[in-house]
C-alpha positions in Angstrom: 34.3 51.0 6.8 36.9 49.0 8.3 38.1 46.2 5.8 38.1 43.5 8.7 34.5 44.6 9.9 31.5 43.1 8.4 28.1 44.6 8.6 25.7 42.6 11.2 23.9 39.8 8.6 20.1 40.3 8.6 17.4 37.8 7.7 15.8 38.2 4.6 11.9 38.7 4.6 10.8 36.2 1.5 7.1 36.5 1.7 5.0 39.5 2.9 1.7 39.1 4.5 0.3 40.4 1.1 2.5 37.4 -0.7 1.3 35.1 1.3 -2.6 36.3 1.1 -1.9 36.4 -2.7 -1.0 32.9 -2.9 -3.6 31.9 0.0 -6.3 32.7 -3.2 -4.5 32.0 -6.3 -3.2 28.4 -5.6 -6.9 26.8 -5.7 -7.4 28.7 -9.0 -4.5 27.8 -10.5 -4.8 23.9 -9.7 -8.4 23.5 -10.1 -8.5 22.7 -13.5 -5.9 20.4 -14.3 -6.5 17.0 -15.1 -5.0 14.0 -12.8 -4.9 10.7 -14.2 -3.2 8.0 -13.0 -0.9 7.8 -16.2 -1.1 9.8 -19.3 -3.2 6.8 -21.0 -4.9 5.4 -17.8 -7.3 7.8 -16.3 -8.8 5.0 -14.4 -9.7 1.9 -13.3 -12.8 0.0 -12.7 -12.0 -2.8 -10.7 -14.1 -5.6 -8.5 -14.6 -5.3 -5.0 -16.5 -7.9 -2.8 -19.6 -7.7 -5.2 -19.5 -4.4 -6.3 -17.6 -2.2 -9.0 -15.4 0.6 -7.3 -13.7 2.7 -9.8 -9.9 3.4 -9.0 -8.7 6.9 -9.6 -7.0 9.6 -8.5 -8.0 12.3 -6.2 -9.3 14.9 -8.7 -8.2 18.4 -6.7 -4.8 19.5 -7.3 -4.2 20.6 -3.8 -5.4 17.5 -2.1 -3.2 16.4 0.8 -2.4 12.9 2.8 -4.0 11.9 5.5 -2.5 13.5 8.8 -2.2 10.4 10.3 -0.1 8.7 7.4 2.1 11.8 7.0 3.6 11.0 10.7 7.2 10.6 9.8 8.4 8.8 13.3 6.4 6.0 14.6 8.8 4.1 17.2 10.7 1.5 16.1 10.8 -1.4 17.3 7.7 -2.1 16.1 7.6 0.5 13.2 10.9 -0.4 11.6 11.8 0.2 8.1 11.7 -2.4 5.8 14.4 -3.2 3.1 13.4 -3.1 -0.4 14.0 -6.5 -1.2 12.2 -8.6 1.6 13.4 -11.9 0.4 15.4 -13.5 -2.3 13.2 -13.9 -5.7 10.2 -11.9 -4.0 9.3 -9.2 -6.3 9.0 -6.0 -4.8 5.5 -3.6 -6.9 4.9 -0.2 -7.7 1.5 1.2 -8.0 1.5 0.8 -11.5 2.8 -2.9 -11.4 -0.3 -3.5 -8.3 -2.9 -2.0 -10.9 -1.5 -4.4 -13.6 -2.3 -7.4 -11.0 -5.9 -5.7 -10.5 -6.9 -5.7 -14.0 -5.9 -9.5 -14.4 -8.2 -10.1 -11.3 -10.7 -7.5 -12.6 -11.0 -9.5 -15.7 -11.7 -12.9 -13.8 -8.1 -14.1 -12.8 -8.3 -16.7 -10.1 -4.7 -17.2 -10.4 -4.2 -13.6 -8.6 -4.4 -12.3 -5.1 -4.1 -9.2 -3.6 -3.9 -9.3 0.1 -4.0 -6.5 3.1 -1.8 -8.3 5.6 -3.2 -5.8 8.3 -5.0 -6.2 11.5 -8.6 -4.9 11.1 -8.2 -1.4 13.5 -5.8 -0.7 10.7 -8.2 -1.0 7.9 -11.1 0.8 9.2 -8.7 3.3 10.5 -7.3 3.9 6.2 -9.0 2.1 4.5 -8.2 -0.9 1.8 -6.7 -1.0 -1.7 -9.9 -2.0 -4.3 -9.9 -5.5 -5.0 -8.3 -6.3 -2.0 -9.4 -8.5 0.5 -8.0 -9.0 4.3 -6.4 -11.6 5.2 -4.4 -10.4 8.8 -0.5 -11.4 9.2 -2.2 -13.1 12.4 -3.8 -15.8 10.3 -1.2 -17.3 9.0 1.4 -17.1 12.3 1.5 -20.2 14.6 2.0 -17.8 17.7 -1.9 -16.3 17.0 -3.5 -19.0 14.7 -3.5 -23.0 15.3 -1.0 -24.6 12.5 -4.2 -26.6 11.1 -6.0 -23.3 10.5 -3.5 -22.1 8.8 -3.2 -24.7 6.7 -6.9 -24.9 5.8 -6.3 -20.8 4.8 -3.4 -21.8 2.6 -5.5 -24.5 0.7 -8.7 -23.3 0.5 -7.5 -19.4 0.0 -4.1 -19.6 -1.5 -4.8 -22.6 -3.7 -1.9 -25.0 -2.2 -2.8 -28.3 -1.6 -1.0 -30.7 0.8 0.5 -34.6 -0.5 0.7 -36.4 3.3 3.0 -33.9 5.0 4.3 -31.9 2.2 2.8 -29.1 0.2 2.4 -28.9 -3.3 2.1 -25.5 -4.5 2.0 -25.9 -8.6 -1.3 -24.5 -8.6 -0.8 -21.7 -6.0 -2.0 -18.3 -6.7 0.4 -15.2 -7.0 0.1 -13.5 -4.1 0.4 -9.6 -4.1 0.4 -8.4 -0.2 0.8 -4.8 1.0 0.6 -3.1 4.6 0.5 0.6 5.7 4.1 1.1 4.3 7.8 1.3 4.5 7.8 1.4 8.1 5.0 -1.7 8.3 6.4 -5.3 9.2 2.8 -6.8 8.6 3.1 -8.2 5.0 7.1 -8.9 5.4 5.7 -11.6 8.3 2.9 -13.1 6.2 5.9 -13.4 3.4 8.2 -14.9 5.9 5.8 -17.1 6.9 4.8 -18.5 3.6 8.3 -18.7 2.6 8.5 -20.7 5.5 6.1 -23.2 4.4 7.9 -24.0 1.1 5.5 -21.4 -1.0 7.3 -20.3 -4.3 9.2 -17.1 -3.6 8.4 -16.1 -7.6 4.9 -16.1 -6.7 4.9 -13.8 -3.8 5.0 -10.2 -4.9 5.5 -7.1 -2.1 3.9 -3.9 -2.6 6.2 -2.1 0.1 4.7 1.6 -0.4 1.5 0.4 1.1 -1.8 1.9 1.6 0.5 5.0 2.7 2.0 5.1 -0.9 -1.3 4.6 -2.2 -2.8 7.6 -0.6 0.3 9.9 -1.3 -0.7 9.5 -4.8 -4.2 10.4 -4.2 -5.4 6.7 -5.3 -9.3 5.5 -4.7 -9.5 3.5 -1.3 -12.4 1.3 0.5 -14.0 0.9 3.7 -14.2 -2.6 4.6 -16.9 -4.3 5.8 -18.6 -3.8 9.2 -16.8 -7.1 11.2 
């Protein structure tokens, strides 16, 4: 051969239509068996949800996947932007395992704890809600979609703020834990603004950013909510 000439480059077959028959049958038997907790010591959680006891776990079958619709990797932005990790100064930004902490504490009878789904309902029924969550929309506590004097009845009677003439005392305020459909969601970081807004301590606002989407990608126990 010619030193300067190179023989024509050919793709490389990887899998065969046998391989790929082969592994078509053996991946269910080979992940059918093993055990998925949520950590090594945790296997689950039993948590309360509007009256009843759902138990928090993850999706038991190895080869379980994410719903189609949350594994859509590029909704249009503006309005599906992504979020930065840290959405405010002194607001804590979760993991999953930081959000379960919070729902044993409320699990165990802490009214000092919240965990809020800042979505609209359509978004709820569409994936479903975090266990021990309960809904309270971004809309509810913006001034462009809720009168301010609603609000403020939500923020007292809900949040535990209570209002001194025109200011807001917040000593007694709950910790708030709010989550969205995920990274690309702009739902809880407008509820957060909004509180921020209204003088609510930033240290007791807490952001789960992975959202229900994160919550699903590790095969984690959601709810229906209720029929409106």
């Amino acid at each position: 051969m010619h030193p300067l000439k190179r023989p024509a480059c050919r793709p490389t077959i990887t899998f065969t239509l046998t391989t790929l028959l082969w592994l078509a049958c053996a991946l269910p038997a080979m992940g059918a068996d093993q055990p998925v907790g949520i950590t090594a010591e945790l296997p689950y959680l039993d948590v309360k949800h509007e009256g009843r006891v759902i138990r928090i776990e993850r999706n038991p079958d190895n080869l379980n996947m994410i719903d189609p619709d949350l594994a859509l990797t590029s909704r249009a932005c503006p309005p599906f932007c992504i979020q930065p990790v840290v959405i405010a100064p002194g607001v804590e930004t979760l993991g999953e395992l930081e959000v379960l902490d919070y729902l044993k504490r409320i699990s165990t009878g802490d009214k000092s704890v919240l965990l809020i789904d800042s979505r609209e309902p359509e978004w709820l029924q569409r994936f479903g809600m975090i266990p021990g969550s309960i809904s309270l929309s971004w809309t509810h506590l913006h001034p462009q979609h809720t009168p301010v004097e609603k609000i403020a009845e939500t923020v007292e009677d809900l949040l535990g703020a209570y209002r001194v003439g025109p200011l807001w005392n917040f000593a007694d305020a709950r910790t708030l834990v709010l989550y969205c459909n995920g990274a690309w969601c702009g739902q809880s970081p407008t509820s957060i603004r909004q509180l921020l807004g209204m003088g609510y301590p930033a240290h007791k606002i807490k952001w789960y950013r992975s959202g229900i989407q994160g919550w699903k990608l590790l095969g984690l126990t959601t709810v229906q909510p209720r029929s409106p």
